[in-house]
C-alpha positions in Angstrom: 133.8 78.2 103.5 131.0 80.7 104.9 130.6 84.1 103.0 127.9 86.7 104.4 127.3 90.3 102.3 126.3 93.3 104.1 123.2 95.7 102.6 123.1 98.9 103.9 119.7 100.3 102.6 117.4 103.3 102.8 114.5 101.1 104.1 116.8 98.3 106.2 119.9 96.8 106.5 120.0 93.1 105.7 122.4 90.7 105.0 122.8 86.9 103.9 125.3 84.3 104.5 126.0 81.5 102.5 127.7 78.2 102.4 130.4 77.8 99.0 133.1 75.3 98.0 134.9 76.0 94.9 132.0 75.0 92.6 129.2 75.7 94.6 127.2 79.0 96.4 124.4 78.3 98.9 122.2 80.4 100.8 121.7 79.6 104.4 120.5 82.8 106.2 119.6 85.9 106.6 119.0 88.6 108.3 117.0 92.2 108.0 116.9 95.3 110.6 114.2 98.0 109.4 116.6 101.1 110.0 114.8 103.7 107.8 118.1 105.7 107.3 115.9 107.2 104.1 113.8 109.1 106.5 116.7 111.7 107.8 118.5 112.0 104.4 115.8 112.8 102.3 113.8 115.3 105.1 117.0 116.6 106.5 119.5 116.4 104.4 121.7 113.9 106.4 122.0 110.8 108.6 121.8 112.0 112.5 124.4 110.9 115.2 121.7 109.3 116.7 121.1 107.0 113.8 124.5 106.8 113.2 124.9 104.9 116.3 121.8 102.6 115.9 123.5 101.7 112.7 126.9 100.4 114.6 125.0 99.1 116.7 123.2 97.2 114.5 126.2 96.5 112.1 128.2 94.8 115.7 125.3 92.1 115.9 125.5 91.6 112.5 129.4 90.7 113.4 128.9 89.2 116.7 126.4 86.7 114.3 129.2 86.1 111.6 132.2 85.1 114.5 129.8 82.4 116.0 128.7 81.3 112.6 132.4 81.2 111.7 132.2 83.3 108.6 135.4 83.6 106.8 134.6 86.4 104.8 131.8 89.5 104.5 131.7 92.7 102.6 129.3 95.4 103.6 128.0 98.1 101.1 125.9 101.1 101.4 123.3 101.9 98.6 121.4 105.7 98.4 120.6 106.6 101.9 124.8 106.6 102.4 125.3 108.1 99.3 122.9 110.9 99.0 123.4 112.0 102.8 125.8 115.5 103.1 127.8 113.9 105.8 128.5 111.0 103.9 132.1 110.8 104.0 131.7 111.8 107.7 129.3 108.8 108.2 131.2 106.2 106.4 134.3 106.7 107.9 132.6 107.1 111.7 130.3 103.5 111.2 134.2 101.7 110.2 136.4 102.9 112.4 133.6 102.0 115.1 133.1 98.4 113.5 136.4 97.8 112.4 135.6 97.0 108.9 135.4 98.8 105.7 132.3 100.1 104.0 131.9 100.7 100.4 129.1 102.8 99.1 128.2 102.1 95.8 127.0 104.6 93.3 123.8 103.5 91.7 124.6 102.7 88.7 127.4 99.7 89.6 124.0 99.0 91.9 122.1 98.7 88.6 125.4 96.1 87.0 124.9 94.2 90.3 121.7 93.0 89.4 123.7 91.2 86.3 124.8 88.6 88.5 120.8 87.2 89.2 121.5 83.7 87.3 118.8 84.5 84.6 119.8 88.0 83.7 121.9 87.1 81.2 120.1 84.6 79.7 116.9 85.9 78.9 116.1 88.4 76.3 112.6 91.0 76.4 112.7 91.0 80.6 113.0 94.0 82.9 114.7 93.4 85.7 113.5 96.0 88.5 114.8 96.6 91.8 112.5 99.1 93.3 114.7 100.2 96.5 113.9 102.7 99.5 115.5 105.7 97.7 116.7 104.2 94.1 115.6 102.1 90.9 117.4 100.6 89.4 117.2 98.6 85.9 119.1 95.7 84.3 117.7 94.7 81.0 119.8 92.3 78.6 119.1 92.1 75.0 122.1 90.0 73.3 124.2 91.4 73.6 123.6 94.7 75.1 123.7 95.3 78.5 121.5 98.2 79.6 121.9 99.8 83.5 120.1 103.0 84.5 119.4 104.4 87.9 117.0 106.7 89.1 116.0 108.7 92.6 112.7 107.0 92.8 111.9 104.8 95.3 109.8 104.1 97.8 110.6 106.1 101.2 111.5 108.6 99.1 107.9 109.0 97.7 106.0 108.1 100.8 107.9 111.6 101.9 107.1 113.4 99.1 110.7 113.9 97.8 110.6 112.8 94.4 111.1 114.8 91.5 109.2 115.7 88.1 112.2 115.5 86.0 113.2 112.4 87.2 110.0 110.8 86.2 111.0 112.7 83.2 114.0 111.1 82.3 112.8 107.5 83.6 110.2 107.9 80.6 112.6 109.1 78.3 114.9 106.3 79.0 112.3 103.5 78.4 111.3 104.2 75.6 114.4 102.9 73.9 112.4 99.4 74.5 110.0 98.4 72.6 110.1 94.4 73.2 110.0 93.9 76.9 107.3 92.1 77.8 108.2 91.0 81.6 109.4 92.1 84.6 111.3 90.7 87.3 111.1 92.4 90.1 113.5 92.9 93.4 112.7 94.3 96.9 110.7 93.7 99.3 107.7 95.7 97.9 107.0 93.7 95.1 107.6 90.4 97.0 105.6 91.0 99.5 102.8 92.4 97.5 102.7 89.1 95.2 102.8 86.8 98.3 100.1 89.0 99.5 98.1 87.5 97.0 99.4 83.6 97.0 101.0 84.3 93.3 104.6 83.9 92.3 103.8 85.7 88.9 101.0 88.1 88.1 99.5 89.5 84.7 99.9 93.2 84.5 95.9 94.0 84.4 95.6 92.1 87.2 98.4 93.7 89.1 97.3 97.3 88.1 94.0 96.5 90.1 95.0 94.6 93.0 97.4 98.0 93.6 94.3 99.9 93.1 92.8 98.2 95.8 95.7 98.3 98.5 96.5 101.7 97.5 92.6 102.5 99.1 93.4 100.4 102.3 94.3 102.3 105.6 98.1 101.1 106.8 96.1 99.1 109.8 94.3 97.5 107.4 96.7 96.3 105.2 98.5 94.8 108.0 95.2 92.7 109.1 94.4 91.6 106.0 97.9 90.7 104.3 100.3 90.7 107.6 102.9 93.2 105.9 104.6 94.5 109.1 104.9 97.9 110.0 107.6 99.4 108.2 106.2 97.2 104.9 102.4 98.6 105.5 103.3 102.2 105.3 105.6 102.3 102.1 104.7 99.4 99.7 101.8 101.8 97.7 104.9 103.6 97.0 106.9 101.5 95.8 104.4 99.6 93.6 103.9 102.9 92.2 107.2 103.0 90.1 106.2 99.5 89.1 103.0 100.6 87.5 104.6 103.2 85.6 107.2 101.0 84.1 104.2 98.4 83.3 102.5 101.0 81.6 105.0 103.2 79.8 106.8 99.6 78.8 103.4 97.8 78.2 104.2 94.8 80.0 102.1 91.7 79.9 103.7 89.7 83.3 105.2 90.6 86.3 106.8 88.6 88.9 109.5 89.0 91.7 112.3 87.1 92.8 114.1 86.5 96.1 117.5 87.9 94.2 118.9 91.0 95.9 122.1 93.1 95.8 123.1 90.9 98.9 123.2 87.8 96.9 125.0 89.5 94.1 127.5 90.8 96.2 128.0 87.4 98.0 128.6 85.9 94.1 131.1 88.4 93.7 132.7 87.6 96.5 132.6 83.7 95.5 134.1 84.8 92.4 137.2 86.2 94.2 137.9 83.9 96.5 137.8 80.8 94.2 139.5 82.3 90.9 143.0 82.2 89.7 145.1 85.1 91.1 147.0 86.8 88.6 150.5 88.2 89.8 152.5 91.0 87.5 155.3 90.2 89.3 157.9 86.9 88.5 158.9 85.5 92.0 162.6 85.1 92.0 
């Protein structure tokens, strides 16, 4: 049976579909749309009409894609662009009844648990893991047997427009400092994927990292598309997006940093795994 999962985001909308039996998940595609639906919300206020209908749009190749691939089952979710915008309610209930399927916006905390279905998460102790979004951050860290989630309005579109807060920096320091063995982090996103592969590296040590940002933070956007390739909508934000990584490096004195291909589409896709292949439980007694 094919599965695909939907990711609205505030940077793009992707989405990956995989191949599963009943013991088995496999990725076999993807696909990504760089819809900045950020860039209203956090100037404006709200997601126009206009965007509205590039996101259908958008959202009805996505389906077109799924019915020749013979995809049996997707879920689509919206993460902080849907869920900080005024109109949200508006918006979410415009983009289904135009695509026929439901939407669920997440808050960011559950976005935060989501990252508890990577395969490692729970398994190793003294990591970080840190999905650096478009409007959000969120954290996962797992110390045996604690589970620890937090989400903050940091990310990087919402920098690169100057709509970030004091206080929240605030109260992402104040929240780390609870950890005092962390010594890795795994990052998520596209920033600090592309920033590694930038530089050939799957892992990087955290002096090292702090100066290679150093470097591309003094690079023009043209030129860090001509020397690393990063396309448009990558060149512009990444600085600011690496930028909540180097806090956490510093404020958590982290030795390693590396980033993963792991995403809230594949945790939503293992979800959905989950539910299709275990036992359903019935409260009622057929007759």
């Amino acid at each position: 049976m094919k599965i695909a999962s939907v990711d609205i985001g505030t940077n793009a909308v992707k989405s990956k579909i995989f191949e599963t039996t009943p013991t088995s998940i496999k990725f076999i595609d993807g696909i990504r749309s760089p819809i900045r639906l950020g860039a209203e919300v956090f100037e404006g206020g709200k997601i126009s009409d206009k965007k509205l209908r590039e996101l259908v749009s958008t959202l009805k190749r996505y389906q077109k894609k799924f019915t020749k691939d013979k995809i049996d089952q997707y879920e689509i979710i919206a993460t902080s662009a849907l869920r900080n915008t005024i109109n949200s309610e508006e918006a979410r209930t415009y983009i289904e009844n135009k695509i026929e399927h439901p939407i669920r916006i997440i808050s960011g905390l559950e976005e935060a648990q989501l990252i508890g279905f990577h395969p490692k998460a729970q398994k190793e102790n003294n990591k970080a893991y840190v999905d650096v979004g478009g409007g959000s951050t969120e954290i996962y860290i797992y110390n045996n047997p604690k589970h620890s989630i937090q989400s903050f309005q940091l990310g990087g579109v919402r920098l690169m427009l100057k709509k970030d807060k004091r206080k929240e920096w605030d109260r992402l320091d104040k929240w780390l400092k609870q950890f005092n063995d962390i010594t890795e982090i795994i990052g998520l996103g596209g920033n600090i994927r592309a920033f590694l592969n930038a530089h050939k590296l799957k892992k990087m040590k955290s002096d090292d990292f702090l100066k290679k940002y150093k470097n591309l933070r003094n690079l023009e956007i043209e030129e860090k598309i001509n020397k690393y390739g990063f396309a448009n909508d990558r060149a512009d934000v990444i600085d600011f997006g690496l930028k909540i990584y180097e806090r956490i490096i510093k404020k958590l004195e982290i030795k390693t940093i590396q980033s993963t291909k792991w995403g809230v589409s594949d945790s939503i896709a293992v979800k959905i795994f989950h539910e299709i292949y275990s036992k359903k439980i019935s409260i009622y007694n057929e007759k």
